[in-house]
N, C-alpha and C positions, 0 to 999 in steps of 0.2 A: 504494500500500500504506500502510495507516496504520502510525504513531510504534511502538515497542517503546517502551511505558510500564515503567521506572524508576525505585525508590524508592528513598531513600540515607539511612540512617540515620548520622547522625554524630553523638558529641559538642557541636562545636561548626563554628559556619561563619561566613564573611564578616559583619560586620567583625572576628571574630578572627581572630588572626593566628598561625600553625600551620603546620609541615609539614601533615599531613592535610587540612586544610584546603587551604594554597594550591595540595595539589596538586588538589585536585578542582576546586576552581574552575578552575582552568585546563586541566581535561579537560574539564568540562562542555560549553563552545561547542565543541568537536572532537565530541562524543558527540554533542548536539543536529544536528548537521549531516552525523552519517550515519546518519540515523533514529531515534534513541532521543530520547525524551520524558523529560527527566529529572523528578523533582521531589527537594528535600531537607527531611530531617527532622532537628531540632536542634532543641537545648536554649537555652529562653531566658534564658540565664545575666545577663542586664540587663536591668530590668523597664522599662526606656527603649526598648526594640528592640520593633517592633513583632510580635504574635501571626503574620501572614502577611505576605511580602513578595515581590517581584518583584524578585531580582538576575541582572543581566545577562540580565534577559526568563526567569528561569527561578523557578519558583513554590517561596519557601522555608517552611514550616513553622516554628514557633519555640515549643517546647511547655515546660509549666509544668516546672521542680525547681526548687521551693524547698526551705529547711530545710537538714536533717540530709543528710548523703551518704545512708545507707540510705536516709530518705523520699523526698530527691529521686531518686535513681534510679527509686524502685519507680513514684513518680508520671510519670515521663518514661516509663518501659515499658509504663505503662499508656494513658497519652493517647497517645503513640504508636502501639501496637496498634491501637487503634480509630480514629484518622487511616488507618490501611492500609487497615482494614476498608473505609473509604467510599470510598478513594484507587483502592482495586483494581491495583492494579500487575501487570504481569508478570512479574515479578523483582523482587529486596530485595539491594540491597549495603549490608552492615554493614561499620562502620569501627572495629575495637578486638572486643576478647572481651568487655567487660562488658555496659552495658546495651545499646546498639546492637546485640550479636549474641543477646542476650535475647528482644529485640523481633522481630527476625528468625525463631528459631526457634520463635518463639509465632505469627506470622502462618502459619508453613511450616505448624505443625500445624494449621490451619485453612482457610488455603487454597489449600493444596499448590501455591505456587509454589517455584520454584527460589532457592536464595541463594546469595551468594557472602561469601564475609566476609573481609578485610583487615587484616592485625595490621601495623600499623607498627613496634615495634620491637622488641629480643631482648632477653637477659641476665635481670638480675636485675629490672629495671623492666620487663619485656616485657610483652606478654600474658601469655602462655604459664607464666611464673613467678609470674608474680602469681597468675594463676588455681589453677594449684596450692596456694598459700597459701593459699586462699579455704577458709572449712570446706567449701563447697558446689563446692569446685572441680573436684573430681573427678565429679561428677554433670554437671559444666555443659560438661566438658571429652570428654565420653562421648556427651553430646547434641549436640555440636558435632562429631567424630566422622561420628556416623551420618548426620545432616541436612542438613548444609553439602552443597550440589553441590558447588562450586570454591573451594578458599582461594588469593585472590591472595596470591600469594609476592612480597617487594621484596628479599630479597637470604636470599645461600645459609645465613648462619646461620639466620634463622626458617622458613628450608625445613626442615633438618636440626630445629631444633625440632617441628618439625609431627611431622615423621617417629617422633624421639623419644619426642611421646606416641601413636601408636598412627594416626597420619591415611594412608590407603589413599594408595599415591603417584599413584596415578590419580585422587586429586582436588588437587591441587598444579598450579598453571599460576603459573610465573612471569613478572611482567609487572613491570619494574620500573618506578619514579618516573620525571616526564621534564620537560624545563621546554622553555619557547617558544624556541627560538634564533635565532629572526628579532628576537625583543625585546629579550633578555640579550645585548647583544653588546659589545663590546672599543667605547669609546670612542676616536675620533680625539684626538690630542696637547692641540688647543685647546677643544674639549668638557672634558677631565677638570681642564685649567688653571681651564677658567670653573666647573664643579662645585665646585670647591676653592675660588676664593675666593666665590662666595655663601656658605660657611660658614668662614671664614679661616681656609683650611688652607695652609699655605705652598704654592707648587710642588714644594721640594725635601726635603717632609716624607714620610717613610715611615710611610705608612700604613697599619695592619691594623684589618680589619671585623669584629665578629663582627655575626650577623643573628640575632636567632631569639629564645626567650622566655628569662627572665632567672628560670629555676630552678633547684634545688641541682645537677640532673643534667647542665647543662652545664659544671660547675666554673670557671666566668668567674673564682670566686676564687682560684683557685690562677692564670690568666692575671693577675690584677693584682696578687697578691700580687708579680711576677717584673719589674715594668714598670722598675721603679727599677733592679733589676739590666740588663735588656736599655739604656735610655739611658745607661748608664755608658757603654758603647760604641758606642754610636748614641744617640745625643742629642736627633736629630731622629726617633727613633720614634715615633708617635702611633698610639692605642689608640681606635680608636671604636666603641661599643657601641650597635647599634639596636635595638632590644626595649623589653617591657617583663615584669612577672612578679613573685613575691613575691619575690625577692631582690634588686630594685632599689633598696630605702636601705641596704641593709645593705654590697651591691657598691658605690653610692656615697661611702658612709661608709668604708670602704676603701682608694677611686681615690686617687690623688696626682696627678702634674704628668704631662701627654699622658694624659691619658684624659677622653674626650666622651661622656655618654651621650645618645643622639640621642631620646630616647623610640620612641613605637610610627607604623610608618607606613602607609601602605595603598602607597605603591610603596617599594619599596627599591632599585630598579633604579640610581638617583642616586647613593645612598651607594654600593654598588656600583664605579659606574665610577669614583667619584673615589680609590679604595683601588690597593693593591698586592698583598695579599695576603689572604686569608680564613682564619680561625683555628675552628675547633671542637673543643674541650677536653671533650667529655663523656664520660661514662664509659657511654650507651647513646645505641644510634640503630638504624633501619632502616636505609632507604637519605634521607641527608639530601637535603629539597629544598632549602635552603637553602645546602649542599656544589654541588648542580647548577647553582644560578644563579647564584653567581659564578663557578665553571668555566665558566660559557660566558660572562662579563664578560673574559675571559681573565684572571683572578687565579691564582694560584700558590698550590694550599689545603695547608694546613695542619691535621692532622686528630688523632685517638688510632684506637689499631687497634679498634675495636667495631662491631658490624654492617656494613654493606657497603662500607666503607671502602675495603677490597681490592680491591672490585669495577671502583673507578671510579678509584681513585688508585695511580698506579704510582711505590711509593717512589723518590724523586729522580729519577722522572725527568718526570712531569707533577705533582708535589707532594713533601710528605713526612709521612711517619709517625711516630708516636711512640708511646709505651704510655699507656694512661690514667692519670690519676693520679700523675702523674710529672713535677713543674714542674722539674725539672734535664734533663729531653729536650725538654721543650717551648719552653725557653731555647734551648739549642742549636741545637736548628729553628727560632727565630726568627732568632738571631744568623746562621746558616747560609744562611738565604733572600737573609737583606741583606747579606750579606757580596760577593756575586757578582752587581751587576745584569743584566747580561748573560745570565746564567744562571736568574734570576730571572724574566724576561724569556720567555725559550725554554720554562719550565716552565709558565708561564700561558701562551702559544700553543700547548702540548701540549694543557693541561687543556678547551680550547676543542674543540681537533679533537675529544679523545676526548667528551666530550658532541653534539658535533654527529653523531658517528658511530653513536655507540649508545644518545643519552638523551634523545632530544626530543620533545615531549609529542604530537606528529603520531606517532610510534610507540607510544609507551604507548597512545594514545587507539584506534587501531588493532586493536590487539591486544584491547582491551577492549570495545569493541565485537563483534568478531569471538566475546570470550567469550559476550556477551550475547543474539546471535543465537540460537548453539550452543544452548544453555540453554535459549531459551525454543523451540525446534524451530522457526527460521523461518531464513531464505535472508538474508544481508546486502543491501545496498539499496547 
């Protein structure tokens, strides 16, 4: 039986570095190896990166926005479309409500394939809200609505959002994020010793990671503003930051004594196992990939209550919770994690099981698949 051909509208893809992103890529080789032909479509955000490429054997697209936000969008919507046109896909998964699901419901009306479309995250920064902001948001939120087959769902608040503006529950499938856990896994003693000193981190230094892009919505600065307060009492805590993003001189400009910014990296699985614990201060999120892989490093995350936070972290007892925007709880949950190693300890071998139990990209990919059969009227392979 030939491939179920595949087109993936994103933003952006490999080498950027993204939840949405790392998750797809790391669905891709699961989806290519149970019959789906993927291809991706993305934006050439670095006029260094070449127009088409071949990652991890899988054919990327990388279409002009230059300019203006308005221009470059409308320009990515448009070379886009017409890449579909010749591309002919069976399906269209779009990533976000802007131009990705644009592109989507412009192919659908032409040639009536099936889409699905994916919002990463809730609140105020969501889709979902933004799109309401939009003058045009209400028309685009109407046509999205009607035409989407399937919005994949990654966690109960953006399900309830969907619901909220008017979306049939019978197009709703939740399929949440999933990371590799044969890959992410807990470091042996003398592994994390030798990780540590390639970059001279003591052995007996407490560690906390954050991973992810260095923008205002993950409040890193309210994390550093608190740093000098947490080593009053723990001395030996140390604050490493891997990313990179438009608030990286200013978080710099900032940092004092135990803070590393590590830049941008294509594995983070390293930095990872040499830590203790995982921090995400932001005040929105879906379901974080970057919450998933160090849970399955066995770190002890440390999170704010926003999007599916709940989902996956069970206050004090595989992690802990805080409210957003709130650096006098996010101390306390700091000081609190290290206060107890032992305890510490037991809560990153929780955070492990529960991602090996219910978040692992062998199930996500499964499931998405299985959507994509569904869809397109064919039998799974």
């Amino acid at each position: 039986m030939k491939p179920l051909r595949v087109a993936t509208v994103i933003h952006g893809y490999f080498p950027r570095v993204g939840g949405a992103e790392t998750q797809l890529r790391a669905l891709v080789p699961h989806l290519q190896a149970q019959g789906i032909e993927m291809t991706i479509l993305t934006r050439r955000y670095d006029p260094k990166l070449p127009a088409f490429q071949k990652v991890d054997g899988i054919s990327v697209y990388r279409l002009p926005a230059p300019g203006h936000k308005i221009v470059a969008s409308l320009l990515f919507t448009i070379t886009s479309f017409f890449r579909l046109l010749r591309l002919r896909p069976q399906l269209i998964h779009a990533h976000e409500f802007i131009s990705p699901a644009t592109v989507a419901l412009l192919a659908e009306r032409w040639m009536k394939n099936p889409i699905v479309v994916t919002s990463h995250r809730s609140g105020e920064i969501g889709d979902v809200q933004k799109m309401q902001r939009k003058k045009s948001g209400a028309l685009r939120l109407e046509a999205l609505r009607k035409q989407v087959s399937k919005f994949v769902v990654i966690s109960d608040e953006i399900w309830d959002e969907l619901l909220g503006i008017g979306v049939d529950p019978e197009k709703l499938i939740n399929i949440t994020n999933g990371v590799d856990t044969e890959r992410f896994t807990p470091p042996s003693a003398d592994k994390k010793l030798a990780l540590r000193t390639q970059v001279k981190i003591t052995p007996d230094a407490q560690l906390v990671i954050f991973t992810g892009r260095l923008v205002p919505e993950k409040r890193l600065d309210l994390l550093i503003s608190l740093w000098p307060a947490l080593r009053e009492k723990h001395p030996k805590a140390e604050l490493m930051i891997v990313g990179e993003g438009v608030e990286e001189a200013r978080l710099k400009a900032m940092a004092g004594e135990g803070i590393r910014f590590m830049g941008s990296t294509n594995d983070v699985l390293p930095f990872l196992q040499m830590a203790d614990i995982f921090v995400l201060p932001s005040i929105a999120e879906g379901l974080s990939v970057a919450l998933l892989e160090a849970m399955s490093c066995g770190l002890a995350p440390l999170l704010t209550d926003v999007g599916g936070a709940r989902e996956v972290v069970h206050h004090q007892k595989n992690g802990w919770i805080v409210p957003p925007d709130d650096p006098d709880a996010l101390l306390v949950g700091l000081q609190t994690l290290f206060d107890d190693e032992k305890m510490l300890l037991k809560r990153g071998q929780a955070a492990r099981q529960r991602v090996v139990a219910e978040f692992s990209i062998q199930i996500a990919a499964k499931k998405l698949s299985n959507l994509y059969f569904t869809l397109a009227g064919r039998k799974e392979q």
